[in-house]
N, C-alpha and C positions, 0 to 999 in steps of 0.2 A: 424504366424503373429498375433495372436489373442492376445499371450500372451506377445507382447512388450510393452504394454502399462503401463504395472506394475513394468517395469525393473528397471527406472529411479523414483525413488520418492523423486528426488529433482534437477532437473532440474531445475524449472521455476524460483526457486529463485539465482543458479547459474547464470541461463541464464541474469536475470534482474538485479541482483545485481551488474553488470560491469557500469550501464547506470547510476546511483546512485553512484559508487566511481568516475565515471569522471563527478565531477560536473561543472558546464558551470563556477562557482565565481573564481574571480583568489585573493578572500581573502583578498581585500581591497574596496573600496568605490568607486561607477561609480563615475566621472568626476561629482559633480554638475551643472544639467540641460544639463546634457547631454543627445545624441540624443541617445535615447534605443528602438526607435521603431525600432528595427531591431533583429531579429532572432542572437539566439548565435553562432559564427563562429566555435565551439570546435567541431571538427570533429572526436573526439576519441566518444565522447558522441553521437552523429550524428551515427557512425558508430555501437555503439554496440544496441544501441535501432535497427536500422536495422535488426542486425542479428536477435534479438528474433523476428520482424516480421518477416522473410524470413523464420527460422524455424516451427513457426507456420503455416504459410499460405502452408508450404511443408508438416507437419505433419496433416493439416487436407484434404490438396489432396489426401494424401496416404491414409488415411481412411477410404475418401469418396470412393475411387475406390476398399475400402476392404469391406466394408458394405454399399451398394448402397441403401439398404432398410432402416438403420440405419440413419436418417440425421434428425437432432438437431439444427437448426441453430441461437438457443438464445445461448449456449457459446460462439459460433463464433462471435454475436454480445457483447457481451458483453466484450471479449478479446481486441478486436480493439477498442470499446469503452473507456477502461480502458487504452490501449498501445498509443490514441492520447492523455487523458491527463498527460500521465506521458513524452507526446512527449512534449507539452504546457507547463507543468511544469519545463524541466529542457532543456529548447530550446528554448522558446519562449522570447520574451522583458521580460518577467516577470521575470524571470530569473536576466534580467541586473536592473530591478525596482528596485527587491530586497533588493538589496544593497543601495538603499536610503530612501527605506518607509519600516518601519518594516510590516506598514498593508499586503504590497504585496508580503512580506513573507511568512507573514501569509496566505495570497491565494496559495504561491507556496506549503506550507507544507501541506496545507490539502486537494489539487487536489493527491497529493502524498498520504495521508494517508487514506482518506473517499474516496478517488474517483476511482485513479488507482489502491489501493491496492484490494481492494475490488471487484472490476470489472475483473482484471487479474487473479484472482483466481477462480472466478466464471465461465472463461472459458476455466477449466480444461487442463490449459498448460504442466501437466506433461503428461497426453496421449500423447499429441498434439508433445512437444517437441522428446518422445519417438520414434513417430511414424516418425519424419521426419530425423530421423538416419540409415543409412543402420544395417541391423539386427544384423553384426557381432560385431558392436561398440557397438549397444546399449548391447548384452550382455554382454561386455567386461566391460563396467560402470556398469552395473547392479551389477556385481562383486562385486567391488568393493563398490558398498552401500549396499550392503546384509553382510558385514564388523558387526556380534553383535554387538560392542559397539559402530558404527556409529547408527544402526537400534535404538538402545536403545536409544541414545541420542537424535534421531529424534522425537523418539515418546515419552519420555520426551519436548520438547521443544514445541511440537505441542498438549499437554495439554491445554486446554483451560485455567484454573487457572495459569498457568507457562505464556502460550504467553500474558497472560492480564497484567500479573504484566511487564514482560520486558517491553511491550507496553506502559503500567502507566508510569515504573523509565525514560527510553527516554525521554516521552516527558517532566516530572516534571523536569529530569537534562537538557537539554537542555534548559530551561527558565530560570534556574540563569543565572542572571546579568552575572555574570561572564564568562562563559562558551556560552555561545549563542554570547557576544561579540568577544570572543576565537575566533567563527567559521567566524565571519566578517571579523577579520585582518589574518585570515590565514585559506589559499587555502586547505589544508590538512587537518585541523579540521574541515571546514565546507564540507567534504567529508564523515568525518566520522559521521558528525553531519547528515546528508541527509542519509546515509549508515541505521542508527539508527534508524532514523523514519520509515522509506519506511520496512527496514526489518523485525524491530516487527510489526508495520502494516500488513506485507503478515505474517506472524507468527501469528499473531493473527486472521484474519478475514479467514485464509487456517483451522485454529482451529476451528472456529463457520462453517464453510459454511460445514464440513466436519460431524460435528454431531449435523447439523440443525434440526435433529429430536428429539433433549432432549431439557427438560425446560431449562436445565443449561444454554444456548447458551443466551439467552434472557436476564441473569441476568449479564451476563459481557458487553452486549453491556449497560444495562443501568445503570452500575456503570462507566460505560464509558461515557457516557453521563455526569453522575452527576461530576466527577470527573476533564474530559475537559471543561464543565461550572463553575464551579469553578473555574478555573486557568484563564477562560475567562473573569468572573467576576472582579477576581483581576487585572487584567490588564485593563481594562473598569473603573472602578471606583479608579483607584490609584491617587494621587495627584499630584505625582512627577513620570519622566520618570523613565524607570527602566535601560533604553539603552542608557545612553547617545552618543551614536556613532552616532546615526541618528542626533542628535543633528547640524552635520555637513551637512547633505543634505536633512533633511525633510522640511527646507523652501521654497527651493528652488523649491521644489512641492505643494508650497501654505499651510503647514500644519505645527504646529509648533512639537515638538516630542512630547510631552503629546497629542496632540490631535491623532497623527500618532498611537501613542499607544493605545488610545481609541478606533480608528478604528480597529485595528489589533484586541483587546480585544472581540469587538462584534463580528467579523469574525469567531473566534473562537464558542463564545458563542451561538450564533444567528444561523446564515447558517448552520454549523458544526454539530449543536444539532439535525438542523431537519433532514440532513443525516444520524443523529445516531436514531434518532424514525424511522423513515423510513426503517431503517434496521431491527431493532428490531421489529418492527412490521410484516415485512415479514419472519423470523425467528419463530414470536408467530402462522402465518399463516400456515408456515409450518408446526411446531411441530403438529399444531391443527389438522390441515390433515393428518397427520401420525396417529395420536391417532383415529381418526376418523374410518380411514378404519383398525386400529386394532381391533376397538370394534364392527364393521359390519362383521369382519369376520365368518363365521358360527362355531358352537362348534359341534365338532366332541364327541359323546359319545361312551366311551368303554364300553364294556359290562365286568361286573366281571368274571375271568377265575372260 
């Protein structure tokens, strides 16, 4: 039992990545003023965010009842933490906002990016998912990932330098004009457009949290910072809208689209930023404490033979 936990080294993105292709947009524009306080009816979406909870809350029962001494229970808050807002993000009214205020797209994209990605991986889902498989399956998939050129391309992808840039081109390509409108009038694109963000997000932040004990980690979160303020900035201070699609419902929400865009702008810029120092700083905490009790260790002297 001890060793299923290693079997699956990519579960949690499997497992999450179904709840992200069935996104709640059906690819066009809510009904202006229309009534979206209500929870999204898409029961495909509904359905597979369930699984990954019901697999976790069974992979960390089987755990608990395998190492009774063993119990940690800040992953487990921090998975649940992470898995209501990626519940809130593509379930919730926001969801149906979305499609008429760019700003509360922009809430939807970075509850996705800063908040759930980040949190789900912090509470070590591939144990977790591992553990709530009968033993014969999970080694039957293990197989199948211990596959060389699967293992090689994993551990390619999960490079800190690799998952920062995939993370970087997403989100700069999904901000052309063009392409971000793409995902508004059609259901498919903006699947794949939500696929993109949420996956280099867990690609990225499974990258840093995994060799949170080197400086390196530190330096992509805050080119990451500089890099999503920038693009925050440019939308914040632009003149003219960039989208004109909201053009057709952001009045109707008291907002005209320039301003709608400003708002989304600082969202980005503002809130976004301080979850990105936030991070980084508990990254710089960690490294410091690693280094710390490296260099408290005692020095062992050999004697010359």
């Amino acid at each position: 039992m001890s060793t299923r936990p290693s079997v699956l080294p990519h579960l949690a993105l499997l497992g999450l990545a179904p709840a992200t292709f069935a996104s709640a947009h059906d690819g066009t524009a809510a009904v202006a003023g229309s009534d979206w306080l209500q929870w999204t009816g898409n029961w495909w979406v509904a359905g597979a965010i369930a699984i990954t909870a019901i697999l976790y809350a069974r992979g960390c029962r089987r755990h608990a009842r395998s190492a009774p001494l063993a119990r940690n229970y800040w992953p487990q808050w921090a998975w649940w933490t992470g898995w209501l807002a990626l519940t809130l993000a593509l379930l919730s009214p926001l969801d149906t906002l979305g499609a008429e205020l760019f700003s509360a797209h922009m809430v939807q994209h970075e509850l996705l990016m800063l908040v759930a990605a980040p949190l789900l991986v912090m509470g070590r889902p591939l144990a977790m998912f591992a553990w709530a498989l009968p033993a014969s399956w999970a080694t039957r998939v293990g197989r199948i990932f211990r596959v060389k050129w699967w293992r090689q391309g994993w551990r390619w992808l999960t490079l800190p330098a690799i998952a920062w840039l995939l993370h970087a081109v997403a989100l700069w390509t999904w901000h052309i004009p063009s392409f971000f409108e793409a995902g508004l009038r059609s259901a498919a694109i903006h699947d794949v457009q939500h696929v993109s963000f949420f996956g280099t997000a867990l690609l990225f932040w499974w990258a840093l949290v995994r060799r949170r004990r080197r400086a390196e980690t530190t330096i992509h979160v805050f080119t990451t910072l500089i890099h999503t303020g920038m693009l925050g900035m440019l939308l914040t201070f632009a003149t003219t809208p960039w989208y004109p699609f909201y053009a057709q419902t952001a009045p109707f929400r008291g907002l005209t689209p320039l301003e709608d865009q400003q708002l989304g702008g600082l969202i980005m810029w503002v809130p976004s930023g301080a979850l990105l120092v936030i991070a980084g700083l508990l990254l710089v905490h960690a490294w410091l404490r690693h280094m710390g009790r490296v260099q408290s260790r005692p020095v062992e002297f050999v004697k010359d033979p």
